[in-house]
PDB file of N, CA, C and O in Angstrom, chain B, residues numbered from 101:
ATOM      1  N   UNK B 101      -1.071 -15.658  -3.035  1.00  0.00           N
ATOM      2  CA  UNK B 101      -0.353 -14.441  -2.743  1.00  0.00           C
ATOM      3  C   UNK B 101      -0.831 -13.298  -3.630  1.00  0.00           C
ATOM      4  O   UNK B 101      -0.911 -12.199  -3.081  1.00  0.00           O
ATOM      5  N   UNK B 102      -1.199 -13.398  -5.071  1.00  0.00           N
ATOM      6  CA  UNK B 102      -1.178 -12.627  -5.753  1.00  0.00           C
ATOM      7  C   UNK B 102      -2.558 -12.221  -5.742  1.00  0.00           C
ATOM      8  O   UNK B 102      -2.750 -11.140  -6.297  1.00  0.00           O
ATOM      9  N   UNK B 103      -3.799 -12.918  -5.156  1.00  0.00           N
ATOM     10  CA  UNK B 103      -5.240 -11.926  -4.640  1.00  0.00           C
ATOM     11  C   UNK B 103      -5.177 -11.281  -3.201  1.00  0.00           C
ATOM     12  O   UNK B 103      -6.069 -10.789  -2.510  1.00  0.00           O
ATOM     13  N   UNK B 104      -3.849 -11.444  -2.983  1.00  0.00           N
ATOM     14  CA  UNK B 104      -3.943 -10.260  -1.543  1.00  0.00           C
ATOM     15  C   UNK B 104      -3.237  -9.256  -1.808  1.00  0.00           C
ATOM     16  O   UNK B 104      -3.267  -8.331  -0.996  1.00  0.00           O
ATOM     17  N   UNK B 105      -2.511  -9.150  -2.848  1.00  0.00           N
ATOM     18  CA  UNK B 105      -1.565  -8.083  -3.290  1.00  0.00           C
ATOM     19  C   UNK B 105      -2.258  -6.944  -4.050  1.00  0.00           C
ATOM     20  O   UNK B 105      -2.038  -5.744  -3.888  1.00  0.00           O
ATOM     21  N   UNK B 106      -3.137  -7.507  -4.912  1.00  0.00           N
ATOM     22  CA  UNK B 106      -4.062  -7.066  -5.649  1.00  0.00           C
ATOM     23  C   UNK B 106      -3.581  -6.344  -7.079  1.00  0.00           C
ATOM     24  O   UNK B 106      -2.390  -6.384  -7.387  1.00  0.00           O
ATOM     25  N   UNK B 107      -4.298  -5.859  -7.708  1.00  0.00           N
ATOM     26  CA  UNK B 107      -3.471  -5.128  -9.860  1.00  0.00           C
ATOM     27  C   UNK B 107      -2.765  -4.104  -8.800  1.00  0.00           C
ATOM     28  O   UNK B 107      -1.570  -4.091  -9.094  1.00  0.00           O
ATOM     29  N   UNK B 108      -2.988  -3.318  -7.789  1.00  0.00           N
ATOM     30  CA  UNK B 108      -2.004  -1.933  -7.817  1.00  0.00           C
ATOM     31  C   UNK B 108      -0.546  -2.988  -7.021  1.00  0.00           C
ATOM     32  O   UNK B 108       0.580  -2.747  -7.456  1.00  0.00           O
ATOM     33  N   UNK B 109      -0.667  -3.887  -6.106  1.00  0.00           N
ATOM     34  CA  UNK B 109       0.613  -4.412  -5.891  1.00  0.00           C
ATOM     35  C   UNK B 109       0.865  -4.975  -6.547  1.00  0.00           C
ATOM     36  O   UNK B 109       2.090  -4.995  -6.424  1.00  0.00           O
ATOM     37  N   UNK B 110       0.508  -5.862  -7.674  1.00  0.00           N
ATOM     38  CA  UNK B 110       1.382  -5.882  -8.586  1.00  0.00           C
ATOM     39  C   UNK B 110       1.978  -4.879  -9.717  1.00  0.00           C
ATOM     40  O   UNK B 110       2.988  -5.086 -10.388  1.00  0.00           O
ATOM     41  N   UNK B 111       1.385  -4.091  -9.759  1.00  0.00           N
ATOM     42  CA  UNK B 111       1.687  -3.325 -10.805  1.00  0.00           C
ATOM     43  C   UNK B 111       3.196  -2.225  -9.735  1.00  0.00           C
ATOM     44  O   UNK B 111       4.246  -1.723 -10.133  1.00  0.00           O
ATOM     45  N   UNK B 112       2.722  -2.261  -8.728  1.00  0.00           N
ATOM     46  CA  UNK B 112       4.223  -1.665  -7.764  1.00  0.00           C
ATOM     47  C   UNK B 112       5.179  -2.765  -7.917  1.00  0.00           C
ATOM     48  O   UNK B 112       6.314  -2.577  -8.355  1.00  0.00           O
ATOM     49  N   UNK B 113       4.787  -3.775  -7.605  1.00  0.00           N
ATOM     50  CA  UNK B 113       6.114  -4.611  -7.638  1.00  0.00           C
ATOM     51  C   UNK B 113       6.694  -4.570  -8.875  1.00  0.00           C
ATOM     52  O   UNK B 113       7.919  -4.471  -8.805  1.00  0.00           O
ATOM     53  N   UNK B 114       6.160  -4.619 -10.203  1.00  0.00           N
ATOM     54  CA  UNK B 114       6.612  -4.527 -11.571  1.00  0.00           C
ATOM     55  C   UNK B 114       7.619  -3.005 -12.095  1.00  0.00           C
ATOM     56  O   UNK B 114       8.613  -2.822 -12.799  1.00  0.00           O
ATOM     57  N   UNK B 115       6.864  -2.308 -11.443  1.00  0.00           N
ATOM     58  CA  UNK B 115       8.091  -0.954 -11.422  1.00  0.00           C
ATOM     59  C   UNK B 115       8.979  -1.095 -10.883  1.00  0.00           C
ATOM     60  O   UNK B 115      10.037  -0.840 -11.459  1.00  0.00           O
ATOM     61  N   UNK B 116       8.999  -1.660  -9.249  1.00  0.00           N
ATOM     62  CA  UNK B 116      10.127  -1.451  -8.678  1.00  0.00           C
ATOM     63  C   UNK B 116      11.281  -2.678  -9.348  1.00  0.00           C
ATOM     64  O   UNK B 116      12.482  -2.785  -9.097  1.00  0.00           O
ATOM     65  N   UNK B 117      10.662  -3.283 -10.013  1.00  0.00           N
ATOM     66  CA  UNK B 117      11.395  -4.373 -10.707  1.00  0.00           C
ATOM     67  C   UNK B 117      12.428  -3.429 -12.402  1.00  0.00           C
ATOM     68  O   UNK B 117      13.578  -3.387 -12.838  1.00  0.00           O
ATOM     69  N   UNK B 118      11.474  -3.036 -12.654  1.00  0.00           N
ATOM     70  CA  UNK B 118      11.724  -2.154 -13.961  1.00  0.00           C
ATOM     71  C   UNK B 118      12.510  -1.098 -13.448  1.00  0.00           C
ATOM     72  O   UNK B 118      13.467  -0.840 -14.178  1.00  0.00           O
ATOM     73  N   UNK B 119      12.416  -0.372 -12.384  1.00  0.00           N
ATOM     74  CA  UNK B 119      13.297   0.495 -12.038  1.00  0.00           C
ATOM     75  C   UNK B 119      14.857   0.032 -11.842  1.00  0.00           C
ATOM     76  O   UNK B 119      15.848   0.428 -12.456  1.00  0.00           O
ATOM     77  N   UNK B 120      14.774  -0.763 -10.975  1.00  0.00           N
ATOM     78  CA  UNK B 120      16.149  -1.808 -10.819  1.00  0.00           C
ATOM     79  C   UNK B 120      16.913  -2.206 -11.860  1.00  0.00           C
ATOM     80  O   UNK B 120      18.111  -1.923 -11.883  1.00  0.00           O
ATOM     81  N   UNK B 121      16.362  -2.859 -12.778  1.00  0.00           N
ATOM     82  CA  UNK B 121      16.954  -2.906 -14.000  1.00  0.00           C
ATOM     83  C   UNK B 121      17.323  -1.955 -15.002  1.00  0.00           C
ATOM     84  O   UNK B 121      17.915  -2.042 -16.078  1.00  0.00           O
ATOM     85  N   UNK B 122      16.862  -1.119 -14.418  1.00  0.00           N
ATOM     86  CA  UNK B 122      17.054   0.197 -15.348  1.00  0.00           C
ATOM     87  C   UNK B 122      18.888   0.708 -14.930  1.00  0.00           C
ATOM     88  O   UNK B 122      19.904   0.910 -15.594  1.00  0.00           O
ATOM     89  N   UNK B 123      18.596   0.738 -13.769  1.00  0.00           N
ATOM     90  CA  UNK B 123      19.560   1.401 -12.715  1.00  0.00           C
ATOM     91  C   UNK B 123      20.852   0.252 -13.409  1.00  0.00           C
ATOM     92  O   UNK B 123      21.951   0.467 -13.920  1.00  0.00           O
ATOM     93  N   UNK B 124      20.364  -0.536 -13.229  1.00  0.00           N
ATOM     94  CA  UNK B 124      21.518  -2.197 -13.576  1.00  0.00           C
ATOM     95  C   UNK B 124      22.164  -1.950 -14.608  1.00  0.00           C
ATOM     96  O   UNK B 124      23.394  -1.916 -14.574  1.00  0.00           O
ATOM     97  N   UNK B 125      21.353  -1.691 -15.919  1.00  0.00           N
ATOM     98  CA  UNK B 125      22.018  -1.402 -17.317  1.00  0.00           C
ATOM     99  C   UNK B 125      23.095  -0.443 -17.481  1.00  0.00           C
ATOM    100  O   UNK B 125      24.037  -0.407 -18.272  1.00  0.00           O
ATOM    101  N   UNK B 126      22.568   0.659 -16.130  1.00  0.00           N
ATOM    102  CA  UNK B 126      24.047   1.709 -16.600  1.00  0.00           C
ATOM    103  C   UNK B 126      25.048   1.790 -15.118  1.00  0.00           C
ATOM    104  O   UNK B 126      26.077   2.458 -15.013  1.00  0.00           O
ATOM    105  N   UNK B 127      24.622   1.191 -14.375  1.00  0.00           N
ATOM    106  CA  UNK B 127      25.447   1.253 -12.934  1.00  0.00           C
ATOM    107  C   UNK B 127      24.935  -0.278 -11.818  1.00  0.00           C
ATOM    108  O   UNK B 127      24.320  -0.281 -10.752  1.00  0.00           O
ATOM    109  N   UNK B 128      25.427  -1.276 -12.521  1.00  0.00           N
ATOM    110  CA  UNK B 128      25.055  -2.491 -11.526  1.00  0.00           C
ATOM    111  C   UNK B 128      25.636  -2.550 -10.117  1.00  0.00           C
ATOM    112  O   UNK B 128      25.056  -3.364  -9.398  1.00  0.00           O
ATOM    113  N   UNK B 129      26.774  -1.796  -9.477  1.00  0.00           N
ATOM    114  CA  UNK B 129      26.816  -1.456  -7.879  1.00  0.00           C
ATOM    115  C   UNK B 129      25.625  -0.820  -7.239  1.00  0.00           C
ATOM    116  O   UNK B 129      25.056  -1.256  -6.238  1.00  0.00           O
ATOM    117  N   UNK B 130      25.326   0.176  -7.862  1.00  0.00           N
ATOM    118  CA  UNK B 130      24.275   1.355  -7.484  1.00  0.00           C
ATOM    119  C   UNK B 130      23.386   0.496  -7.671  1.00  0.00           C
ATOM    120  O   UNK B 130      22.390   1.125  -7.311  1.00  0.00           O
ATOM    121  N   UNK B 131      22.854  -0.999  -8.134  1.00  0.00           N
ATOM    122  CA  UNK B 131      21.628  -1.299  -8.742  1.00  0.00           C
ATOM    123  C   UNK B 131      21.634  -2.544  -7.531  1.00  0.00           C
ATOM    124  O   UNK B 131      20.578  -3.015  -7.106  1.00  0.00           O
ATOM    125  N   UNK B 132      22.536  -2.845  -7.210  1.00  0.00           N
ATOM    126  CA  UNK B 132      22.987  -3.873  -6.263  1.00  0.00           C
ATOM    127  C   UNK B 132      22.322  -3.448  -4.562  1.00  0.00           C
ATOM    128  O   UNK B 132      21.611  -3.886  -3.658  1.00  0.00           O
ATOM    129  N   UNK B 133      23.183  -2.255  -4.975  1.00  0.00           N
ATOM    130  CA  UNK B 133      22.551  -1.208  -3.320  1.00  0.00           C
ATOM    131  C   UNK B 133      21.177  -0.903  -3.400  1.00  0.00           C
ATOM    132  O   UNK B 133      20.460  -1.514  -2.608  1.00  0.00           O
ATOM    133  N   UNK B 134      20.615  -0.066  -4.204  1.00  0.00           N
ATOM    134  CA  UNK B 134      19.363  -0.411  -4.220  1.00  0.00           C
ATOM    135  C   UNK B 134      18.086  -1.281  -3.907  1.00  0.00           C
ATOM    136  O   UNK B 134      16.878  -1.134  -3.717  1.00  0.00           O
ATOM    137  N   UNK B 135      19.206  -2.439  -3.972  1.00  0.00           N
ATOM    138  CA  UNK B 135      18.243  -3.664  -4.113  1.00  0.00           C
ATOM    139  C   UNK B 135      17.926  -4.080  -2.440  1.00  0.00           C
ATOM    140  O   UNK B 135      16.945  -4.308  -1.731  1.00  0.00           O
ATOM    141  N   UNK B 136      19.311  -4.022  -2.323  1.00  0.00           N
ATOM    142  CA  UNK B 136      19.389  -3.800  -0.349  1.00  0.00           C
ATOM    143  C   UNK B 136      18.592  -3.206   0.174  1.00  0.00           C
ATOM    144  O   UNK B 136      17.804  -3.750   0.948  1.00  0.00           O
ATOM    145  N   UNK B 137      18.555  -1.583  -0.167  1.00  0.00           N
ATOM    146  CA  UNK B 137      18.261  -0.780   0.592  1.00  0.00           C
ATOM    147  C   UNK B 137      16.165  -0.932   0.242  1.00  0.00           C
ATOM    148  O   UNK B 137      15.402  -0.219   0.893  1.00  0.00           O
ATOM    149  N   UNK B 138      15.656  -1.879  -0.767  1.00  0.00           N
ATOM    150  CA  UNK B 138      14.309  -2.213  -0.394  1.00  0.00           C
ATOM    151  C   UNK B 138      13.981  -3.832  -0.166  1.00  0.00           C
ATOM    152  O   UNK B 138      12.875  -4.368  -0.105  1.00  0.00           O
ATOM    153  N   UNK B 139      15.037  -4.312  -0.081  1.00  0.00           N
ATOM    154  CA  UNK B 139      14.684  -5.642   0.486  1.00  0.00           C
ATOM    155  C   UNK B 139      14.749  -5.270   2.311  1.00  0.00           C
ATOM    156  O   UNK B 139      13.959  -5.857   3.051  1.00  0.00           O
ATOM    157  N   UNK B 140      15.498  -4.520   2.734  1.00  0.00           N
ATOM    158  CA  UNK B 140      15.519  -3.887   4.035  1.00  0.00           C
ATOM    159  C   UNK B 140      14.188  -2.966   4.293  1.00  0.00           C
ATOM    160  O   UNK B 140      13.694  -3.309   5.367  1.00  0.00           O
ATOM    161  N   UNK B 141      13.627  -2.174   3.827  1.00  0.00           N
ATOM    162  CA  UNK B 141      12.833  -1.603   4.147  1.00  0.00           C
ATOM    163  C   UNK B 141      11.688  -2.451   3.799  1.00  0.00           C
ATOM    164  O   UNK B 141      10.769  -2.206   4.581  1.00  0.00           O
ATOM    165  N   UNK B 142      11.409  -3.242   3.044  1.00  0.00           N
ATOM    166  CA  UNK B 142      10.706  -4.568   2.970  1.00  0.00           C
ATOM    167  C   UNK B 142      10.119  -5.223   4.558  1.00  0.00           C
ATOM    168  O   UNK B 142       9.004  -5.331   5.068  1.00  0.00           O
ATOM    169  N   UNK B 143      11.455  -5.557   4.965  1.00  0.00           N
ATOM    170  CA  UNK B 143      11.590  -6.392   5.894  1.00  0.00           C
ATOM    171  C   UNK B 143      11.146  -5.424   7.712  1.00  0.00           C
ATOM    172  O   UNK B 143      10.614  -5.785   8.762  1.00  0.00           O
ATOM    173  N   UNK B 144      11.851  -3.892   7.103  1.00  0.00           N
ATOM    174  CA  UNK B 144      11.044  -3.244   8.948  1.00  0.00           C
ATOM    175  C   UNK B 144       9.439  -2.797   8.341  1.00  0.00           C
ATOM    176  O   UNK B 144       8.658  -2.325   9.167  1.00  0.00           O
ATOM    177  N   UNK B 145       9.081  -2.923   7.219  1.00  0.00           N
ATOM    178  CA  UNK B 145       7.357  -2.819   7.203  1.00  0.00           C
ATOM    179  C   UNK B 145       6.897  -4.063   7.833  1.00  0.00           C
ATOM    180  O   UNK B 145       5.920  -4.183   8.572  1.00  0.00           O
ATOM    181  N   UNK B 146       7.928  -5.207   7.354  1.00  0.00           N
ATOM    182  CA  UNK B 146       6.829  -6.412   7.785  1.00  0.00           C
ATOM    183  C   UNK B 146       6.424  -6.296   9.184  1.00  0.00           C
ATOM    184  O   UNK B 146       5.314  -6.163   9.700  1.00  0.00           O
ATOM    185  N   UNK B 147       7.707  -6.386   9.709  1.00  0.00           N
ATOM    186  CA  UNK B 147       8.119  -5.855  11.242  1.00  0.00           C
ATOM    187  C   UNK B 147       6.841  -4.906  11.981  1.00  0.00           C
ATOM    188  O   UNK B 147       5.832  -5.294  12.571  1.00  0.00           O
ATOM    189  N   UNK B 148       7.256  -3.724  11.731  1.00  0.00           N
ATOM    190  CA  UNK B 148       6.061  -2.697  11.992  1.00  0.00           C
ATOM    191  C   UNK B 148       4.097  -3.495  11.961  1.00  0.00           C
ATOM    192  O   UNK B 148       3.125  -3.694  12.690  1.00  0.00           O
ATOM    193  N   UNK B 149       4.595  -3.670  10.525  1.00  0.00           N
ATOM    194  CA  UNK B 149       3.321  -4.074  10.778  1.00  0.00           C
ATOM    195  C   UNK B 149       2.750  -5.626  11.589  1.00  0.00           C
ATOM    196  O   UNK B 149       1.597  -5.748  12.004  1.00  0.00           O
ATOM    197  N   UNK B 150       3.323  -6.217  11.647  1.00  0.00           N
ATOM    198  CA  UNK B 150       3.267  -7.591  12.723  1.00  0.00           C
ATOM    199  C   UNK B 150       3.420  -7.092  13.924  1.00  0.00           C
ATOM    200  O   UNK B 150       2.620  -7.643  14.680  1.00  0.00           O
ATOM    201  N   UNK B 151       4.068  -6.306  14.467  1.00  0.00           N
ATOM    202  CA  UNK B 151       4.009  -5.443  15.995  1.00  0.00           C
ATOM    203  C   UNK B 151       2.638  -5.157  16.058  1.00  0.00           C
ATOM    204  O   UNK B 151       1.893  -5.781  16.814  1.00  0.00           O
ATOM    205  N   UNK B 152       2.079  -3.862  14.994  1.00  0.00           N
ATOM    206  CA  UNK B 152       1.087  -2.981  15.084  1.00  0.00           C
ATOM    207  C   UNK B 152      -0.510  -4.357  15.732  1.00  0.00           C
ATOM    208  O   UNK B 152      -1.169  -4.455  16.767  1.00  0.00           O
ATOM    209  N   UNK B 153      -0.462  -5.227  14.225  1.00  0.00           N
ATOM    210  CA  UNK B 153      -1.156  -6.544  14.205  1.00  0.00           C
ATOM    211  C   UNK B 153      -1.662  -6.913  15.425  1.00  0.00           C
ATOM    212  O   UNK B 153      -2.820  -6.974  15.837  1.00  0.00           O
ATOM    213  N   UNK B 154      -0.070  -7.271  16.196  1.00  0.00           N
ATOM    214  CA  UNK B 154      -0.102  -8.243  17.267  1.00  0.00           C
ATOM    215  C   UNK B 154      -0.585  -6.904  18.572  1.00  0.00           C
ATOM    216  O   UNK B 154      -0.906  -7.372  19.664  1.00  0.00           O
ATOM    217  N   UNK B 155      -0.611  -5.824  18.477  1.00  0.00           N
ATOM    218  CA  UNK B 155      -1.140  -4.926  19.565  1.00  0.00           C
ATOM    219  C   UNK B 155      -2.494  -5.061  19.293  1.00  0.00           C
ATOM    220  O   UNK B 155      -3.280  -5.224  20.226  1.00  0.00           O
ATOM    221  N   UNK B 156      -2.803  -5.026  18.358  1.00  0.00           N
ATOM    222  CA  UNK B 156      -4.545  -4.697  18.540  1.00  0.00           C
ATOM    223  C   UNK B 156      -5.576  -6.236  18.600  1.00  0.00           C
ATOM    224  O   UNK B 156      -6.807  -6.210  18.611  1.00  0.00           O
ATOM    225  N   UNK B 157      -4.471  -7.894  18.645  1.00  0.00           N
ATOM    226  CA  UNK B 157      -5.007  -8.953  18.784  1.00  0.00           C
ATOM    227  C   UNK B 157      -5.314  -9.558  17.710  1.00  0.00           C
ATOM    228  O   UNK B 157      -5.802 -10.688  17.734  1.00  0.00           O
ATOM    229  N   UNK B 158      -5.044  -8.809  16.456  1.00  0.00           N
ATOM    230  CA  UNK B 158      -5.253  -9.658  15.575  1.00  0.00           C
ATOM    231  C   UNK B 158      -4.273 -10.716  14.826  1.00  0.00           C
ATOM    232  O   UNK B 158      -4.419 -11.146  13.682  1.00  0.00           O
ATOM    233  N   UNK B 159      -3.395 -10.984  15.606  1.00  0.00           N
ATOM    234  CA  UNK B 159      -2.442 -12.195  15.290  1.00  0.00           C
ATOM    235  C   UNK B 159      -2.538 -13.638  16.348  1.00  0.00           C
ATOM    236  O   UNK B 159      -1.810 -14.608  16.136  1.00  0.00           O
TER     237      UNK B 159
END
């Protein structure tokens, strides 16, 4: 997983990790929602992009 992600996805995933916790230390509801609101947008990229994928045959 982690040679298809490559140093800049990991280094995104590590912020958005550091950001979260940041948020957590002084407001853990707000840090809670957050967490939603990119595990959701997570999930319609995958989406999008497995549609896009599967139009042009490469799935």
């Amino acid at each position: 997983m982690y040679d298809r992600l490559g140093v800049g996805g990991i280094a995104g995933i590590l912020l958005v990790l550091a950001g979260i916790a940041l948020v957590a230390w002084r407001a853990p509801i707000v840090a809670a929602g957050l967490a939603f609101v990119l595990a959701g947008l997570g999930l319609v990229v995958r989406a999008l992009v497995g549609n896009v994928m599967r139009q042009f045959g490469m799935v």
